[in-house]
TIKOL-37423 format. One line per field, with one value per atom (N, C-alpha, C): atom name; x, y, z; residue in three letters; residue number from 1. Coordinates in Angstrom, 2 decimals. Layout:
REM residues N
atom	c(CA,...)
u	c(X,...)
v	c(Y,...)
w	c(Z,...)
rest	c(ALA,...)
nr	c(NUM,...)
***
This chain:
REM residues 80
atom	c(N,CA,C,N,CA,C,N,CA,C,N,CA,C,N,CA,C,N,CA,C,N,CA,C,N,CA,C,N,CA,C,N,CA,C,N,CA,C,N,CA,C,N,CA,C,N,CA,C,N,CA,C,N,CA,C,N,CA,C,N,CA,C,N,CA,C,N,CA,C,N,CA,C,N,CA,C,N,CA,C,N,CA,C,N,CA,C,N,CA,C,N,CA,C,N,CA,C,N,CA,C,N,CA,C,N,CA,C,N,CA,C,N,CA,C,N,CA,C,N,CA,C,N,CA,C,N,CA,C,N,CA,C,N,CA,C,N,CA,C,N,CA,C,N,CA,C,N,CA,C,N,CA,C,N,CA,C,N,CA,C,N,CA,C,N,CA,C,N,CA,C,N,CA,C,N,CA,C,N,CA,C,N,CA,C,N,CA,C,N,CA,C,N,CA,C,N,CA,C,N,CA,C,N,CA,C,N,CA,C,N,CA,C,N,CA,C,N,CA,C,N,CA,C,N,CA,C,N,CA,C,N,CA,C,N,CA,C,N,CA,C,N,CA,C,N,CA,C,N,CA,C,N,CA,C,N,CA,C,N,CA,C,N,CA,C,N,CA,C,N,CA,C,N,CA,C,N,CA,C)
u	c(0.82,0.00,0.86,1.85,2.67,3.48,3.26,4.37,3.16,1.73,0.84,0.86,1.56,1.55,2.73,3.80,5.03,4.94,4.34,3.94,3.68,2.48,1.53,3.01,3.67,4.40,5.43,5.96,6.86,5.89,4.95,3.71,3.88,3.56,3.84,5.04,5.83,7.21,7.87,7.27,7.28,6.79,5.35,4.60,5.44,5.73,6.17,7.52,8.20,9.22,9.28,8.00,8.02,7.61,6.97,6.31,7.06,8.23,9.18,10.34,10.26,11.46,10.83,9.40,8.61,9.18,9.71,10.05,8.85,8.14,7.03,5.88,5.38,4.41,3.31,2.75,1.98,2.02,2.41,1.79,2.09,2.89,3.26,2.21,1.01,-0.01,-0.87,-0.88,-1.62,-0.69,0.97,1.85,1.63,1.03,1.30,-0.02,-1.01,-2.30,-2.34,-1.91,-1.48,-0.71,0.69,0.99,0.74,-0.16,-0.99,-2.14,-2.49,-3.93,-3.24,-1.87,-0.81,-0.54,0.05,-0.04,-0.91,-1.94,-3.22,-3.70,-3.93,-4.57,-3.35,-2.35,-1.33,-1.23,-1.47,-1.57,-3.12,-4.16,-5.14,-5.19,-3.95,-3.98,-3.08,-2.19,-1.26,-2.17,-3.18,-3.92,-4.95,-5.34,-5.84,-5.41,-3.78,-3.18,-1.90,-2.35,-1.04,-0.23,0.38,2.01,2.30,3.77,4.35,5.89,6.71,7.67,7.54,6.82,6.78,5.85,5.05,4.02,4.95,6.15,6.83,7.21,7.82,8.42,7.02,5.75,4.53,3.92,4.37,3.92,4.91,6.31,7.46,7.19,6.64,6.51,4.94,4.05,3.02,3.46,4.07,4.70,5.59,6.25,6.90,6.14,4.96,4.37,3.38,3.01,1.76,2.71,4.27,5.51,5.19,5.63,5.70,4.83,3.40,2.18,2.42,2.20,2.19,3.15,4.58,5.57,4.74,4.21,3.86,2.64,2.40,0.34,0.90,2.22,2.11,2.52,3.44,3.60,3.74,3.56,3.49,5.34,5.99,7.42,7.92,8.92,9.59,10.81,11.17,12.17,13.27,14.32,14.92,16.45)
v	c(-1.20,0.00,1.26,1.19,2.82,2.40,1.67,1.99,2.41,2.59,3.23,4.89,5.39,6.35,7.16,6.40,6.99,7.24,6.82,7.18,8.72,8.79,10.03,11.41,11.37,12.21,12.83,12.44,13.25,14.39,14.22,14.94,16.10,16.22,17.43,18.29,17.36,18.22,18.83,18.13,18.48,20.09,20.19,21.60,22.54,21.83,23.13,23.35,22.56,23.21,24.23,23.46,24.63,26.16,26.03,27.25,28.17,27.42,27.92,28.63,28.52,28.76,29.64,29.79,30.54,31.78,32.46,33.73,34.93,34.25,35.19,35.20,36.82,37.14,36.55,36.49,36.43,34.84,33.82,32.57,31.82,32.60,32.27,32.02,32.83,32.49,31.13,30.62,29.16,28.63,28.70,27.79,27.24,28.05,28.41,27.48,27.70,27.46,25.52,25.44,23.93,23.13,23.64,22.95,23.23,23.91,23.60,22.97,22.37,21.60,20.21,20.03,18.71,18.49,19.35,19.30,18.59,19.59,19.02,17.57,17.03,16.36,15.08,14.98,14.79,14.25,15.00,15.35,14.19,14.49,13.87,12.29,12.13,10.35,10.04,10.81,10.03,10.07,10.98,10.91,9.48,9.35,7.52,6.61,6.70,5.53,5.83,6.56,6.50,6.28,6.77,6.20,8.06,7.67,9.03,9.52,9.45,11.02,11.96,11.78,12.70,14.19,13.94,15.03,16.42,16.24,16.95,18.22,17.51,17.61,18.67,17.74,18.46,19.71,20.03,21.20,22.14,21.63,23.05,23.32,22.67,22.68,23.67,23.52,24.49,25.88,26.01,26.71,27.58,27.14,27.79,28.50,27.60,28.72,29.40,29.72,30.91,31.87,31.91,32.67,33.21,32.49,32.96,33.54,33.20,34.00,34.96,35.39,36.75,37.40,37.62,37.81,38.06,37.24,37.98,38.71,38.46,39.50,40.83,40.79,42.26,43.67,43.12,44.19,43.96,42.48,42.37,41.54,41.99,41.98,40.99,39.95,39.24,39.69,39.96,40.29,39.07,38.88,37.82,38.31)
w	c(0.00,0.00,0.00,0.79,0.92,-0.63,-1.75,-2.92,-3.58,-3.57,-4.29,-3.88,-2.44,-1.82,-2.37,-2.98,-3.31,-4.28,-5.35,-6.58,-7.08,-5.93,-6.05,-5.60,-4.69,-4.49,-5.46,-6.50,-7.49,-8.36,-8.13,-9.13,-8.11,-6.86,-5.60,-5.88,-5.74,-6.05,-7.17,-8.15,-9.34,-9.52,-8.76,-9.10,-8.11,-7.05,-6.29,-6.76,-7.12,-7.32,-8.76,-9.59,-10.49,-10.16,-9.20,-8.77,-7.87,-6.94,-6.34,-7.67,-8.81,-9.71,-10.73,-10.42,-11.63,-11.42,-12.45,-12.53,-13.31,-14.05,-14.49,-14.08,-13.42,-12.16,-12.36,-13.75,-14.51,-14.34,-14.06,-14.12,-12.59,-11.85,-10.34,-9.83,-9.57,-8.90,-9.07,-10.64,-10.90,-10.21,-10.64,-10.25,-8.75,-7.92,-6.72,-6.30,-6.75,-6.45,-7.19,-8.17,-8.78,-7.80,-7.03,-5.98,-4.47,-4.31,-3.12,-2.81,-4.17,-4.79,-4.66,-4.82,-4.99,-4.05,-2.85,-2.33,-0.55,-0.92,-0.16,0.08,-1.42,-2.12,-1.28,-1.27,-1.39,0.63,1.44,2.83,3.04,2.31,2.29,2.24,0.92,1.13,2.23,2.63,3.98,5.03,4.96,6.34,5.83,5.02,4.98,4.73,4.37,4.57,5.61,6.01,7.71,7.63,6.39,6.32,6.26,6.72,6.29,7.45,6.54,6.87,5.97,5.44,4.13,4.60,6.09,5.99,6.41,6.85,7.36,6.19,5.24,3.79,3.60,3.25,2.80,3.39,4.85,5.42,5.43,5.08,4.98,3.86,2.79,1.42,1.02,1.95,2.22,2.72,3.63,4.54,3.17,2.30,1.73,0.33,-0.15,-1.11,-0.73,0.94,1.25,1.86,2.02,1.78,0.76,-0.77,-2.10,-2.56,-2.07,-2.35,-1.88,-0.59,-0.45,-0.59,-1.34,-1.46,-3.07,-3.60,-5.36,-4.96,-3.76,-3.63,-3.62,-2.71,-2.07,-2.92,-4.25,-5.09,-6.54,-6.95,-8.18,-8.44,-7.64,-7.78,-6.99,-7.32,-5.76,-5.83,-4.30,-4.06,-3.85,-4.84,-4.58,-4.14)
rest	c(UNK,UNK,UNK,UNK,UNK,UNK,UNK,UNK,UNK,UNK,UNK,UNK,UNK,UNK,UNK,UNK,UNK,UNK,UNK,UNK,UNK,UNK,UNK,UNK,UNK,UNK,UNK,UNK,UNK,UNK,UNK,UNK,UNK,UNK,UNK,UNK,UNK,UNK,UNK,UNK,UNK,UNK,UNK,UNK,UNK,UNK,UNK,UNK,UNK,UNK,UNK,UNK,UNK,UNK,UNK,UNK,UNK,UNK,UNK,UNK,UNK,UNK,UNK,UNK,UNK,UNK,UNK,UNK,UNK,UNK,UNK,UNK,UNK,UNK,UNK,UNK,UNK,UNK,UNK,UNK,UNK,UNK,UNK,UNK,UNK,UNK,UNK,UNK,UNK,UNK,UNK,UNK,UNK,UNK,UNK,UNK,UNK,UNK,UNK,UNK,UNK,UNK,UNK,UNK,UNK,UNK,UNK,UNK,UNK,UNK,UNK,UNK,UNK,UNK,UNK,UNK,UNK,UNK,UNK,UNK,UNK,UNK,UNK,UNK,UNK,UNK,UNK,UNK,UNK,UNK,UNK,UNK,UNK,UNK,UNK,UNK,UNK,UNK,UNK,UNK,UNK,UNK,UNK,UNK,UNK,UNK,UNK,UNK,UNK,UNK,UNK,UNK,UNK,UNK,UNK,UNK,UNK,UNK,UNK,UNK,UNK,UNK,UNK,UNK,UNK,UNK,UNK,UNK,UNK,UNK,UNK,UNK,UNK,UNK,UNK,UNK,UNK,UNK,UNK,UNK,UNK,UNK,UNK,UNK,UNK,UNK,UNK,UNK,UNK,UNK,UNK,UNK,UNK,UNK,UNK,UNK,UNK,UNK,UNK,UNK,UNK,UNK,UNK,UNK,UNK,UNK,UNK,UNK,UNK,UNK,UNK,UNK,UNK,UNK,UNK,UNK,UNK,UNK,UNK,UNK,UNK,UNK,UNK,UNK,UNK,UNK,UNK,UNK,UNK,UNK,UNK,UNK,UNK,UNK,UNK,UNK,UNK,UNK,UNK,UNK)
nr	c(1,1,1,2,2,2,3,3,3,4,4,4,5,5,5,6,6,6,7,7,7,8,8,8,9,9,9,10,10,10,11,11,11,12,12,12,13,13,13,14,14,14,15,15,15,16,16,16,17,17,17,18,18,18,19,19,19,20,20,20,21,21,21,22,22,22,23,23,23,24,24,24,25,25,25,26,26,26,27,27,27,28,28,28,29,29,29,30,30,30,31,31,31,32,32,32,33,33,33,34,34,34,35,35,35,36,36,36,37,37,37,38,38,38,39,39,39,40,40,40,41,41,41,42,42,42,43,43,43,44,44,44,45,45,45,46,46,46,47,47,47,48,48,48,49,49,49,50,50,50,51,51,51,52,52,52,53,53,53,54,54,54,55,55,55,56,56,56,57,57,57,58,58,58,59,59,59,60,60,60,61,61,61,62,62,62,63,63,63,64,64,64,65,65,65,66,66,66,67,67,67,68,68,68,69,69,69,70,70,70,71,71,71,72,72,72,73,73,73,74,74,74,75,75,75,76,76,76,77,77,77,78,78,78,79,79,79,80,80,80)
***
């Protein structure tokens, strides 16, 4: 059961990390909103199949694009 669980996780990281590297303002926000949907979704099956070190990973990984969000809400610009 947890190798049906490992599966689902490269698809997560995949978005966030695209969304962590998006440089144009203009598509950051889907990016952003796509891996917190992967995210979630993502948090949802470990909580019914009870496996996990991974939720750790998944909440710094939350933790880091409602950072990036409001970092593109607040002026259009990121400050890198």
């Amino acid at each position: 059961m947890a190798g049906a669980g490992n599966r689902a996780s490269p698809q997560w990281r995949g978005l966030y990390e695209a969304a962590v590297l998006e440089l144009d303002h203009d598509k950051l926000l889907e990016r952003i909103a796509e891996a917190r949907k992967a995210i979630l979704d993502r948090v949802e099956d470990l909580f019914r199949l009870e496996v996990g070190t991974e939720d750790e990973e998944l909440m710094s990984a939350l933790i880091a694009l409602g950072d990036l969000r409001k970092m593109a809400d607040s002026d259009g610009q990121l400050q890198v």
